[in-house]
C-alpha positions as CSV (number, residue, x, y, z in Angstrom):
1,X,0.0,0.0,0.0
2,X,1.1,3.4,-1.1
3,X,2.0,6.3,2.4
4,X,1.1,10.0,2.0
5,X,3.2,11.9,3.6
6,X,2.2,15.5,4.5
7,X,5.7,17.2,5.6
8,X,5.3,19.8,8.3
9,X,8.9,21.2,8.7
10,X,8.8,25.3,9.8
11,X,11.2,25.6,6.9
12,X,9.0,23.9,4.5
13,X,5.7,25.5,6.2
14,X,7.7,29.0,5.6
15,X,8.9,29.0,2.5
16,X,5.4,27.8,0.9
17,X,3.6,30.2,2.8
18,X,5.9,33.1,0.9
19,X,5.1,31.0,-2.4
20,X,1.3,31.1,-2.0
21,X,1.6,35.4,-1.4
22,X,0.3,36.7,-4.6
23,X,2.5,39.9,-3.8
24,X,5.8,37.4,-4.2
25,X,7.3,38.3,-7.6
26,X,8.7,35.6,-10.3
27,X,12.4,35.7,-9.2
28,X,11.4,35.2,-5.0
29,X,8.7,32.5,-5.9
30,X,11.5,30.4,-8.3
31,X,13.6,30.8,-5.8
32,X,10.9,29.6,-3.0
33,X,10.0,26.3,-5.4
34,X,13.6,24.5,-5.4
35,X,14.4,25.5,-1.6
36,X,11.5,22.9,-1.0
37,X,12.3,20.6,-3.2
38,X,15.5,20.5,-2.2
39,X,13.9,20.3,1.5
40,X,11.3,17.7,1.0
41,X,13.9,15.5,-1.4
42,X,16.3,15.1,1.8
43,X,13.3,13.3,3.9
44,X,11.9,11.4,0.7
45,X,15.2,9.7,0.1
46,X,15.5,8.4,3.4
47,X,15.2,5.0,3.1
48,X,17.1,4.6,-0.5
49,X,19.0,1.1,-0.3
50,X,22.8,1.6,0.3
51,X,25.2,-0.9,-0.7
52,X,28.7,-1.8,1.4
53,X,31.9,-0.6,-0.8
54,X,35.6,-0.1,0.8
55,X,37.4,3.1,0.0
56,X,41.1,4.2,0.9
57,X,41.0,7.4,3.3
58,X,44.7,9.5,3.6
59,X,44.8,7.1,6.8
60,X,43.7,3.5,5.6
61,X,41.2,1.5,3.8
62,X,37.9,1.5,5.4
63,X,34.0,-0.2,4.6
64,X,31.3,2.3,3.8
65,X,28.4,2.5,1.9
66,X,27.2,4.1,-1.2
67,X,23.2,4.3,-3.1
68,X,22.8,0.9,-4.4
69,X,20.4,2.3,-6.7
70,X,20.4,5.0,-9.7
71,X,17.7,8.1,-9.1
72,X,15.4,9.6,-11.9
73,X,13.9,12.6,-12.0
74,X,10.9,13.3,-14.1
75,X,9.1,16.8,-13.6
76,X,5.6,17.3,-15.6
77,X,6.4,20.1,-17.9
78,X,6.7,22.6,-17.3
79,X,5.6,23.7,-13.9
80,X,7.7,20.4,-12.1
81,X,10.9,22.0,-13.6
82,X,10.8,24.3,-10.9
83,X,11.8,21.7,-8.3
84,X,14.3,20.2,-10.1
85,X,17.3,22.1,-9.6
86,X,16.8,22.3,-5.6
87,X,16.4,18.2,-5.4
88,X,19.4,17.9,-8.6
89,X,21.7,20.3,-6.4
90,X,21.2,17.4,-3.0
91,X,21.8,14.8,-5.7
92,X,23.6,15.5,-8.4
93,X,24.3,12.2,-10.2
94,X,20.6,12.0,-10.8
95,X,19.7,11.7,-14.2
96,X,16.9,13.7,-15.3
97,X,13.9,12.3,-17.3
98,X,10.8,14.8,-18.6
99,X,7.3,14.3,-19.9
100,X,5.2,17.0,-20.9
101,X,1.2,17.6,-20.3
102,X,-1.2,19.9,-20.9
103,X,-4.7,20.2,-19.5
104,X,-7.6,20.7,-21.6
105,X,-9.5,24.1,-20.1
106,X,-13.1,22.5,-21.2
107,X,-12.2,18.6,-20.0
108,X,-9.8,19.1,-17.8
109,X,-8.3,16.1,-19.0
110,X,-4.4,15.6,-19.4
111,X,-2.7,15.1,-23.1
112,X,1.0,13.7,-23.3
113,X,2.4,16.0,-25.9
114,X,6.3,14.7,-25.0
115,X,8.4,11.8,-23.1
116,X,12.2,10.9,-23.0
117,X,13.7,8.9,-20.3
118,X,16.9,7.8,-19.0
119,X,17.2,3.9,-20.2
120,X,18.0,2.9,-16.5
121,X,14.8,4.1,-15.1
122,X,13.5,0.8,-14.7
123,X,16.3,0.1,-12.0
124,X,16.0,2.7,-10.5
125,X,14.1,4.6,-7.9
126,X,12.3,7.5,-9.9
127,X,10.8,10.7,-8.4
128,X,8.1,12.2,-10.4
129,X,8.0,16.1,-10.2
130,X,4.2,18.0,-10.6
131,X,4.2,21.0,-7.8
132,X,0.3,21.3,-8.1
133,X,-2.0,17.9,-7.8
134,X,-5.7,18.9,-9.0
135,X,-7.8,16.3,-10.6
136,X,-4.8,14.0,-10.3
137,X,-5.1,13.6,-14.2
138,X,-1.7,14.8,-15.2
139,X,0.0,12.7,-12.8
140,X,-2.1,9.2,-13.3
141,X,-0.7,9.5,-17.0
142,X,2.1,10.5,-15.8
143,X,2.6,7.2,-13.8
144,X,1.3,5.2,-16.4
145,X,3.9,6.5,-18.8
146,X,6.6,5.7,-16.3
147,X,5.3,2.2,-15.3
148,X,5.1,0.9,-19.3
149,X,8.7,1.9,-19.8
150,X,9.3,-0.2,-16.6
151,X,9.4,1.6,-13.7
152,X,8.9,0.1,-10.6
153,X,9.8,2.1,-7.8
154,X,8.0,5.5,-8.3
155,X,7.9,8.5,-5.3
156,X,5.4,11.1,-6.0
157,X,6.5,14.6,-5.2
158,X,4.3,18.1,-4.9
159,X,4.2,21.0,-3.2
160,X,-0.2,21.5,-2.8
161,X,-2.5,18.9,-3.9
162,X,-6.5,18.7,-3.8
163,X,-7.7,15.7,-1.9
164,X,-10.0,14.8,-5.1
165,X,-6.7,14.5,-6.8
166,X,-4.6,12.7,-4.1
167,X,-7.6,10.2,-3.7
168,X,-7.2,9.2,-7.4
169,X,-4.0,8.6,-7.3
170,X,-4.2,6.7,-4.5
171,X,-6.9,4.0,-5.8
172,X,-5.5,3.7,-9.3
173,X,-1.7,3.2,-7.8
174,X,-1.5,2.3,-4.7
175,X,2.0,1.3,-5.1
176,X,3.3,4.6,-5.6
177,X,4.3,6.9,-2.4
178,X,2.9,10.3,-2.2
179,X,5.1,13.5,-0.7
180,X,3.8,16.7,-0.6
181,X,4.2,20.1,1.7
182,X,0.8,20.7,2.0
183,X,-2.8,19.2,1.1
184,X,-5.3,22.0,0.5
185,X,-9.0,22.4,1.1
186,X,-10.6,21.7,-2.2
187,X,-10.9,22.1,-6.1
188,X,-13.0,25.3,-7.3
189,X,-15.9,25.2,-10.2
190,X,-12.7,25.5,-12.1
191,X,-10.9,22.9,-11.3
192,X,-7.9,25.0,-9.2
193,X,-6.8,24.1,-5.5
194,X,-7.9,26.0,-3.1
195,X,-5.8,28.1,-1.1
196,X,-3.4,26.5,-3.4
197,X,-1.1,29.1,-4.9
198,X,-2.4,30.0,-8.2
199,X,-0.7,29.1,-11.6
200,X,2.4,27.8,-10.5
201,X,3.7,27.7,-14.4
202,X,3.1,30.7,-14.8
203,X,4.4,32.8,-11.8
204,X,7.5,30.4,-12.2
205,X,7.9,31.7,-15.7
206,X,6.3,35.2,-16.1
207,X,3.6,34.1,-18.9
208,X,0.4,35.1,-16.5
């Protein structure tokens, strides 16, 4: 069975409070995005296998252990970019996958316009990147995508989700962990979370 965690750390409570602030300005909210990610990447990759290696210090050769798995990162374009950098910069051998969707404004329903993946994302442990989880449709396509190339081990990561969205996720894959820094009231008429934090696309990138 899939966890949802819910992180509550007064760094990651303060810094998305400053993202959700209509008055915070493209550069500040950018900014705000990775220093979570990078934040909520250190608690999800707790419990990444290790595997025993022996390495020669100045003094003399000593057992330690290294990741005994590759990590993937996928963001959903293009808002999930924004979190890439700030969980790349904690891990940078990471290779970085991308799939793009966009929502239809009538439907609300997700099209895959775009997909490239690193060939070893099947062995590895892959963290799928989508700061805002609405419906939920984006991201179950998103899965899907990931799980018919062969991934297996799949870590959900968002900053503010809608629990309509998170409860689809959960039914359809209840194999897949769920992280996010906050879960929000509700969707609106128009299908946006609520406080959530607006379009996070667009104050990431100026194009509101």
């Amino acid at each position: 069975m899939s966890k949802l965690t819910i992180f509550e750390h007064p760094l990651i409570t303060h810094k998305l409070t400053l993202a959700r602030d209509e008055n915070t300005g493209m550069r500040d909210f950018r900014a705000l995005v990775n220093e979570i990610g990078g934040l909520m990447a250190y608690e999800i990759t707790r419990d990444l296998p290790v595997k025993e290696v022996t390495v020669k210090t100045p003094i003399c050769e000593t057992k330690a252990f290294v990741l005994a798995k590759e990590l993937v990162i996928v963001p959903i374009l293009r808002a999930g970019i924004g979190m890439v950098d700030g969980i790349h910069n904690l891990i940078p051998t990471a290779k970085i996958g991308h799939i793009g969707m966009y929502r239809d404004e009538v439907t609300l329903e997700p099209h895959e316009y775009y997909a490239k993946f690193p060939k070893e994302m099947p062995e590895s442990s892959v963290l799928l990147v989508d700061p805002m989880i609405a419906t939920g449709g984006s991201v179950l396509m998103a899965i899907d995508a990931l799980k018919k190339r062969g991934a297996k081990d799949i870590r959900l990561v968002g900053l503010v989700a809608a629990p309509e969205g998170i409860k689809r996720i959960l039914e359809k894959h209840p194999d897949v962990d769920i992280y996010l820094a906050a879960l929000d009231e509700k969707l609106n008429e128009v299908g946006y979370i609520v406080p959530g934090l607006g379009d996070c696309g667009d104050r990431l990138f100026g194009t509101k």
